[in-house]
C-alpha positions in Angstrom: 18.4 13.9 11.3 21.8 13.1 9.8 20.0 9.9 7.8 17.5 12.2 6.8 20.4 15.0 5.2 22.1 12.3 3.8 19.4 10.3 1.9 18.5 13.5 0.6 21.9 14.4 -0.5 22.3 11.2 -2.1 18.9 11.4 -4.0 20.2 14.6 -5.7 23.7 13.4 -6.5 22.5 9.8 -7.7 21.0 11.6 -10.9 19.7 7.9 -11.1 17.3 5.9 -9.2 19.3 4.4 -6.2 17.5 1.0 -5.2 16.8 0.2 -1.6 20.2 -1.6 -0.9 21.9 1.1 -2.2 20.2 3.6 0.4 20.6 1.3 2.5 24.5 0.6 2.4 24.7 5.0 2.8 22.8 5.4 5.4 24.3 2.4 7.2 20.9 1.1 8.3 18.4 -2.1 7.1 16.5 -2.1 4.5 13.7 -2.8 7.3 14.6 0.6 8.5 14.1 2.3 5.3 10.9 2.8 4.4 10.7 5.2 7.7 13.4 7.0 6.8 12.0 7.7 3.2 8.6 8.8 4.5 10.3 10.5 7.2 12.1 13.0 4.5 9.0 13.1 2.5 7.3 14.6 5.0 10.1 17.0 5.7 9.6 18.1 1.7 6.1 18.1 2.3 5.6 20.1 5.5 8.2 22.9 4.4 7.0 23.5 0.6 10.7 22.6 -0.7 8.6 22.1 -4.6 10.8 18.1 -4.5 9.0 14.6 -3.8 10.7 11.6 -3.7 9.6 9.2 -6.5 9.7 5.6 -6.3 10.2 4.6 -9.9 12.4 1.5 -11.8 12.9 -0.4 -8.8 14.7 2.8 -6.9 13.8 5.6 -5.4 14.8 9.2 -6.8 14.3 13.2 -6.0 12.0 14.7 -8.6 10.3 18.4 -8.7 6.9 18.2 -7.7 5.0 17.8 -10.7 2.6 20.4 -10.0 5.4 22.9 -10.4 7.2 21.5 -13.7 4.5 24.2 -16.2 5.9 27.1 -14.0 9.7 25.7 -14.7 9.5 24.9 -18.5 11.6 27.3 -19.3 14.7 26.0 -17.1 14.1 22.3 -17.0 17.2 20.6 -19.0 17.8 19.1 -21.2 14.4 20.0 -23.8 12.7 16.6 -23.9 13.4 14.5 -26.8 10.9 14.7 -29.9 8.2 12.5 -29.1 8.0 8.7 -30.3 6.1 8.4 -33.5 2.9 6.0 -33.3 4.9 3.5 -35.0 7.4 3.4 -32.1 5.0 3.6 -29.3 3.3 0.9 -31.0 6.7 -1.4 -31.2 7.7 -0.3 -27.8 4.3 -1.7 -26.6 5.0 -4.8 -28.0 8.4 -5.1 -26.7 7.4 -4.1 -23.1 4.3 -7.2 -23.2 5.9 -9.6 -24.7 9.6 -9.6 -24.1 11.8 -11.1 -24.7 10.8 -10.7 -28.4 12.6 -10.9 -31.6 12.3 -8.5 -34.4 10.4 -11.1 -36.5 7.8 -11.6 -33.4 7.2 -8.0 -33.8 6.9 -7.5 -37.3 4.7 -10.3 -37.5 2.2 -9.0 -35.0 2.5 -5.1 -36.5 2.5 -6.2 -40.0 5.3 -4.0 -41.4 9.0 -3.9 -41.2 10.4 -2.5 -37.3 14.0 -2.6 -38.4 14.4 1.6 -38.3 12.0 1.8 -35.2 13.9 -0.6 -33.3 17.0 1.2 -34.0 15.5 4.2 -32.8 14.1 2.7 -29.9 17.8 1.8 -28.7 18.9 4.7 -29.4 16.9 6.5 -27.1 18.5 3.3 -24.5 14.0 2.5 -24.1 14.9 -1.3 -25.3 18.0 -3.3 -25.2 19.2 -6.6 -26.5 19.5 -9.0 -23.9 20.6 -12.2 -25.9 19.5 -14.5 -28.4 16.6 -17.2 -29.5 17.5 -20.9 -29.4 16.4 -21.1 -32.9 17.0 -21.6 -36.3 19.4 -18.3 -37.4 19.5 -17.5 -33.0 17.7 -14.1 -33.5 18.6 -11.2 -31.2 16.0 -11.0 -28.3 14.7 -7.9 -27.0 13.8 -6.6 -24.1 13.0 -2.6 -22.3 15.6 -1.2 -20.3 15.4 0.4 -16.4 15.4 4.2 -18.9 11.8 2.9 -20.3 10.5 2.2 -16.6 12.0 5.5 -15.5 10.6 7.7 -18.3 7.2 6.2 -18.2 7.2 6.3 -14.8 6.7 2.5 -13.6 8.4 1.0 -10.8 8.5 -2.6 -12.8 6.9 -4.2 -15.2 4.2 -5.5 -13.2 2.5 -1.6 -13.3 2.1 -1.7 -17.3 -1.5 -1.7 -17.6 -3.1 -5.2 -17.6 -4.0 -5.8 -21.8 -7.4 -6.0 -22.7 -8.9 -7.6 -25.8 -5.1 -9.1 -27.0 -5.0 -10.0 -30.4 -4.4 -13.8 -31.0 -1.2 -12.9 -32.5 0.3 -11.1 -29.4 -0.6 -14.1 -27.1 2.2 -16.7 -26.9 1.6 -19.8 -26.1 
């Protein structure tokens, strides 16, 4: 009961995703134990209509409203959700997310146009990061998405992007 109070408690006051570790380490127990204890309080929330699920998203776990209540709580969810990406970013931010690392001239190349502005735009929103340089000629600044792009599209890694179909021959590396 007390594991239960707690992990919920820690969910809400995370404001993050905490990874399994992390749970682990508060609630003193393995990380072998805590898949139980998880299901355990989501059926707690479930049984007794509390309107919060526990969401496994960026490698963490984290306390969400049930989505079928967020249209009856647009009005008081906060902050208002950021203008959405233009196609242009999507379309970078795709790119990025299958193919990273990638450099800005890997991505220009493949979109055909210029991706200086979008990838500024892109970090500032903290969906991609740079994570180092290319061993190359002029060592370009790699890129890479960040834990904020698997948490706002709602993937628990990389591995649930959708698998690519019909890749252009410019997108495949060799």
């Amino acid at each position: 009961m007390r594991h239960r109070a707690l992990l919920c408690a820690g969910l809400l006051a995370a404001n993050r995703p905490l990874k399994p570790n992390e749970i682990a380490r508060l609630l003193a127990i393995s990380t072998d134990t805590l898949r139980a204890v998880i299901q355990d309080l989501q059926n707690v929330l479930e049984q007794q209509g509390m309107g919060l699920v526990i969401e496994e998203v960026a490698g963490g776990y984290c306390l969400v409203v049930d989505p079928s209540l967020t249209p009856d709580l647009a009005d008081f969810l906060s902050p208002p959700p950021l203008p959405q990406l233009s196609n242009a970013a999507l379309e970078t931010l795709a790119l990025v997310a299958y193919q990273q690392p990638v450099t800005r001239g890997e991505l220009e190349a493949a979109r055909g146009v210029s991706c200086s502005s979008t990838l500024d735009t892109l970090q500032e929103r903290e969906l991609i990061k740079v994570i180092g340089r290319k061993d190359v000629i002029g060592k370009p600044l790699l890129y890479a998405t960040t834990e904020r792009f698997l948490i706002e599209f709602g993937l628990k890694s990389l591995e649930d992007l959708p698998a690519l179909t019909n890749k252009p021959a410019e997108f495949l590396r060799g």
